[in-house]
LUMPAVO-60394 format. One line per 8 residues: number of its first residue (from 0); their letters; for each residue x, y negated, z of C-alpha. Coordinates in steps of 0.25 Angstrom, whole numbers, plus 5000, padded with zeros to 4 digits. Example, Ala and Ser with C-alpha at 12.3 -4.5 7.8 and 13.67 -1.06 7.14 Angstrom:
LUMPAVO-60394
0> AS> 5049/5018/5031 ~ 5055/5004/5029
END
This chain:
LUMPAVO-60394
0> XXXXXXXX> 4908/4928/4934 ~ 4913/4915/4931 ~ 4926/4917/4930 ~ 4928/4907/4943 ~ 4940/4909/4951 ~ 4940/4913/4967 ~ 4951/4910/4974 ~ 4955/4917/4988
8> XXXXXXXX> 4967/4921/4999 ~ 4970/4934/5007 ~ 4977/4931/5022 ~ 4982/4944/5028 ~ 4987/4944/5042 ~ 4992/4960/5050 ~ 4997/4963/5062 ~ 5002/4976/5066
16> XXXXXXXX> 5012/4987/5065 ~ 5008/4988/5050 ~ 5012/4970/5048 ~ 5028/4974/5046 ~ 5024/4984/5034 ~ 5015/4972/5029 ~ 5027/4961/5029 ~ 5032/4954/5019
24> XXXXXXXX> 5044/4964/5020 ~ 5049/4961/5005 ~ 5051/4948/5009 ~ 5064/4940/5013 ~ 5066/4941/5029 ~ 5056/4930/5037 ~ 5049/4927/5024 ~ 5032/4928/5024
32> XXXXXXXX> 5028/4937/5036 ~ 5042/4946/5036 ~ 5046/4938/5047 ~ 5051/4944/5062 ~ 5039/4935/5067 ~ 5029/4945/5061 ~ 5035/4957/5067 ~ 5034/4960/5082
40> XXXXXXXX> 5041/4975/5084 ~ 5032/4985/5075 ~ 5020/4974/5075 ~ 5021/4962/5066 ~ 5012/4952/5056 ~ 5011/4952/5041 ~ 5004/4945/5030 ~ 5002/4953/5020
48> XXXXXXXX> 4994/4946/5012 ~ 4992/4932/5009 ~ 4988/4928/4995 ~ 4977/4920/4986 ~ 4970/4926/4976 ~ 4961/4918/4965 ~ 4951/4928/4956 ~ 4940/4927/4947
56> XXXXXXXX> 4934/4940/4949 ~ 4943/4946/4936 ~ 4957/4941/4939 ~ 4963/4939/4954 ~ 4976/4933/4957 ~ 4982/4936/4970 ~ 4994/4928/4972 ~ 5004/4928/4987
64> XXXXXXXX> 5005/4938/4996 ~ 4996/4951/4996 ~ 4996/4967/4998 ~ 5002/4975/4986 ~ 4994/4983/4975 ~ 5004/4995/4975 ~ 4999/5007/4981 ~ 4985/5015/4987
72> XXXXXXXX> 4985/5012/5002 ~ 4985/4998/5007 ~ 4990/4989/5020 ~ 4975/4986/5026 ~ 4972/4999/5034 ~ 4956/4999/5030 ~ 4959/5001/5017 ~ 4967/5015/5018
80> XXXXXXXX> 4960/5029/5021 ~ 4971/5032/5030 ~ 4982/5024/5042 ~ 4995/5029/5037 ~ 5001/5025/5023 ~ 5007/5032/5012 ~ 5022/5032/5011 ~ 5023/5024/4996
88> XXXXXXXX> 5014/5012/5003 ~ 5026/5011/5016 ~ 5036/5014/5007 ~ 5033/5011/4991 ~ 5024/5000/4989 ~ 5024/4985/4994 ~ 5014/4980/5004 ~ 5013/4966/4999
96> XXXXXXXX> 5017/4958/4989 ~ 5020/4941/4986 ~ 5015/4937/4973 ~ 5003/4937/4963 ~ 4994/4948/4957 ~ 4984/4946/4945 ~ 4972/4957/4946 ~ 4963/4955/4931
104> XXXXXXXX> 4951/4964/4930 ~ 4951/4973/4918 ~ 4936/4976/4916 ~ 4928/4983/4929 ~ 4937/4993/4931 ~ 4954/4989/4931 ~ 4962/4978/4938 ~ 4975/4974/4932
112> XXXXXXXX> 4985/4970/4942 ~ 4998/4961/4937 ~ 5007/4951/4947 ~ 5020/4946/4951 ~ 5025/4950/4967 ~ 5039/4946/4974 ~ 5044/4958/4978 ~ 5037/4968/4987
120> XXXXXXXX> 5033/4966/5000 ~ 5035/4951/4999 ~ 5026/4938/5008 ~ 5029/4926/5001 ~ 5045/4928/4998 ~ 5053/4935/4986 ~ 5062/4941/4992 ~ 5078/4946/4981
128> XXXXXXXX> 5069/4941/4969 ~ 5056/4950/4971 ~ 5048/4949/4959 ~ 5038/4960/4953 ~ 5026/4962/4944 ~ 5014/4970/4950 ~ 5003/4975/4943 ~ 4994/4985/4938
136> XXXXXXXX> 4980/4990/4937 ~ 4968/4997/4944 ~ 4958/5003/4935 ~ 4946/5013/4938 ~ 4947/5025/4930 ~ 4932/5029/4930 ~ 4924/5027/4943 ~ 4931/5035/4953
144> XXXXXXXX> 4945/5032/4949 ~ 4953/5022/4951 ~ 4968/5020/4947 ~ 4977/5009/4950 ~ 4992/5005/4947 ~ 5001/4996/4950 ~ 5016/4992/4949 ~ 5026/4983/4952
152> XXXXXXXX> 5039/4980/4944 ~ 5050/4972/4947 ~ 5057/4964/4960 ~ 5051/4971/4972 ~ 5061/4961/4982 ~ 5064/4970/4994 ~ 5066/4984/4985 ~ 5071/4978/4972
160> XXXXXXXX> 5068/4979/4958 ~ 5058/4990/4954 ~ 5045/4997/4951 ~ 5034/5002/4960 ~ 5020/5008/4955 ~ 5008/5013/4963 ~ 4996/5020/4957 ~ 4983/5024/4964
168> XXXXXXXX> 4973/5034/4957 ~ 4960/5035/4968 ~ 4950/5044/4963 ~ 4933/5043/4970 ~ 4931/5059/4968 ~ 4917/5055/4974 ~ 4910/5047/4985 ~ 4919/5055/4997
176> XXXXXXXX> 4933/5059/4990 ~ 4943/5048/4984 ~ 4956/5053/4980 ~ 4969/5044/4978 ~ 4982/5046/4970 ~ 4992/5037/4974 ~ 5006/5034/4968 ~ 5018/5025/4970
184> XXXXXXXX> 5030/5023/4964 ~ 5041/5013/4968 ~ 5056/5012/4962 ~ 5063/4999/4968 ~ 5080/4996/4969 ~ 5080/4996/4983 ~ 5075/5012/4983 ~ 5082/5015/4971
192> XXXXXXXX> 5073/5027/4970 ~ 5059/5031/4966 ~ 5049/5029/4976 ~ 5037/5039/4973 ~ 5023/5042/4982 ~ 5010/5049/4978 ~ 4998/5048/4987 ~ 4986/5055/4986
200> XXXXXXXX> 4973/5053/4995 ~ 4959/5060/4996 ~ 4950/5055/5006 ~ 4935/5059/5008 ~ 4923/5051/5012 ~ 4917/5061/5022 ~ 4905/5048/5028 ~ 4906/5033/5029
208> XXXXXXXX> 4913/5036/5042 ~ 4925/5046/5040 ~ 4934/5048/5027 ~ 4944/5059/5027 ~ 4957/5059/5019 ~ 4971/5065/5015 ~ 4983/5058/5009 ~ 4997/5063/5003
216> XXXXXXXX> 5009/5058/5001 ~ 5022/5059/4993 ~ 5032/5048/4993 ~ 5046/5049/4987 ~ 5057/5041/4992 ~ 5073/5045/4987 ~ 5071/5058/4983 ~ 5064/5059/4997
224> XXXXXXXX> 5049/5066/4998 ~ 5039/5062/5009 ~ 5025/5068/5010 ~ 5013/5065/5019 ~ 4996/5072/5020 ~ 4988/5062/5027 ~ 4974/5065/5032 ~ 4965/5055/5039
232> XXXXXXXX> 4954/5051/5040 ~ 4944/5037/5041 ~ 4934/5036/5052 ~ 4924/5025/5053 ~ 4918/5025/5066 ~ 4910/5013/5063 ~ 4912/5002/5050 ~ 4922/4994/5055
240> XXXXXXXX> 4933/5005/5062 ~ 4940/5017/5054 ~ 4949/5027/5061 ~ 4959/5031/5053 ~ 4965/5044/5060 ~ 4975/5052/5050 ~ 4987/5063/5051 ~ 4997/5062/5042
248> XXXXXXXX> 5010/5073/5037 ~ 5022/5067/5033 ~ 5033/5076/5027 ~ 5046/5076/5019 ~ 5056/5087/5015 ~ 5067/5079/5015 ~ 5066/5065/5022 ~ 5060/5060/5034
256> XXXXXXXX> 5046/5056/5038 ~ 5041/5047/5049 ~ 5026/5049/5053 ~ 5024/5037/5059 ~ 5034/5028/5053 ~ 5027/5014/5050 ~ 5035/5014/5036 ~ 5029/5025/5028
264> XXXXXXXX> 5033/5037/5037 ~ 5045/5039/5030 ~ 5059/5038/5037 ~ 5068/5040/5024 ~ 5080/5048/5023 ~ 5085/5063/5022 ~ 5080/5072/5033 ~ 5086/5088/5030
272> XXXXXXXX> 5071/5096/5030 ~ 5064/5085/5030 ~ 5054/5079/5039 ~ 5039/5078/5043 ~ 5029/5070/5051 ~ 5015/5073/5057 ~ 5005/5058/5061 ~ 4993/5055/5067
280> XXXXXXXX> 4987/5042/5066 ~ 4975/5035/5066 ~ 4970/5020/5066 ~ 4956/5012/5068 ~ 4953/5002/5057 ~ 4942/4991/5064 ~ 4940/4980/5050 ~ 4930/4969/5054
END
């Protein structure tokens, strides 16, 4: 209330088979934790966030290594309704960034994002010149909805020059039911294409204990179409576990989808007729 400043730092350590997708793999080889002794087979380490960040409760600036703004789902598995990812996360938005971030408080009700990153996907190194502006802005557009957007222009280092968008509508309907509108957008030298995916998610309080919810997709890559429905569902058999079982439906008429594949279930590439995939999957989430 004084206009005092707080100064803090965030150290993020994982381990896993989710680690490599984590790396800084925009980065220069060796450099930060893209290095071969953080990756044993399909196991490895990351850092993917290391930063410091000084506020005085309306302006906050973040300034090293920490987890991008793009997009609706996250990396940290307790704050997604459901275990698998959307295609636009694997495949059209960064993970992480290098760089600094200014977040200024307009009123109650809107943050405005603006800050400089080295490239996409990058721990401590800049790798062919990478150099972007990221920025944008959440605002709540009355009490249940919300809308954020943000984008990044310019250097992206591993893909090149270009422009990328994300842009999240998520709408309380009441106590139970939250819908999501989700939209990305990614145009970049190295894909010399547009990259579009729209996401929609509606999931369903039914107790303190058990949420219900669908997801669809529709990615476009190179004139080629992917589509996936996803239903799942949150169990909490006591505080600190969920059980996130789910079965998802993959599909494309006229590429190739991979159910399982670690990188966004999509295996590139014309396939005559097309292709399809059915998964099952489920995971237990214990936070402490």
């Amino acid at each position: 209330e004084c206009g005092e400043w707080a100064l803090g730092y965030r150290a993020d350590f994982v381990y896993g088979t989710d680690a490599p997708n984590t790396q800084s793999f925009g980065n220069n080889a060796g450099q930060f934790d893209l290095d071969a002794g953080f990756t044993h087979g399909s196991y490895g380490w990351a850092i993917p966030q290391l930063y410091v960040e000084a506020t005085n409760g309306d302006t906050t600036i973040k300034a090293g290594h920490f987890y991008t703004l793009h997009g609706y789902e996250v990396v940290t598995a307790p704050d997604n309704f459901f275990y698998s990812h959307v295609y636009s996360m694997n495949n059209s938005e960064p993970f992480t960034h290098t760089g600094v971030i200014v977040t200024q408080s307009v009123g109650e009700d809107t943050e405005v994002y603006a800050g400089w990153t080295a490239g996409f996907d990058t721990g401590f190194d800049q790798f062919n010149g990478g150099s972007n502006f990221i920025g944008g802005f959440s605002t709540a557009l009355s009490d249940d909805l919300s809308f954020t957007y943000i984008t990044s222009i310019g250097n992206f280092g591993l893909i090149g020059d270009g422009y990328a968008s994300s842009a999240v509508l998520d709408w309380q309907i009441n106590d139970k039911l939250n819908y999501v509108l989700h939209n990305d957008f990614l145009r970049a030298n190295a894909a010399d294409n547009d990259v579009i995916a729209v996401n929609q998610y509606l999931i369903y309080q039914l107790s303190d204990c058990v949420g219900v919810g669908g997801r669809t997709q529709w990615w476009k890559n190179d004139g080629t179409s992917v589509y996936a429905i996803t239903g799942g569902l949150n169990i909490k058999p006591h505080s600190q576990i969920t059980v996130r079982p789910e079965l998802k439906y993959d599909w494309s008429p006229g590429g190739t989808v991979v159910g399982a594949d670690a990188q966004g279930g999509f295996g590139g590439g014309a396939l005559a007729g097309g292709s399809n995939a059915t998964t099952f999957a489920v995971d237990v989430i214990f936070t402490f």
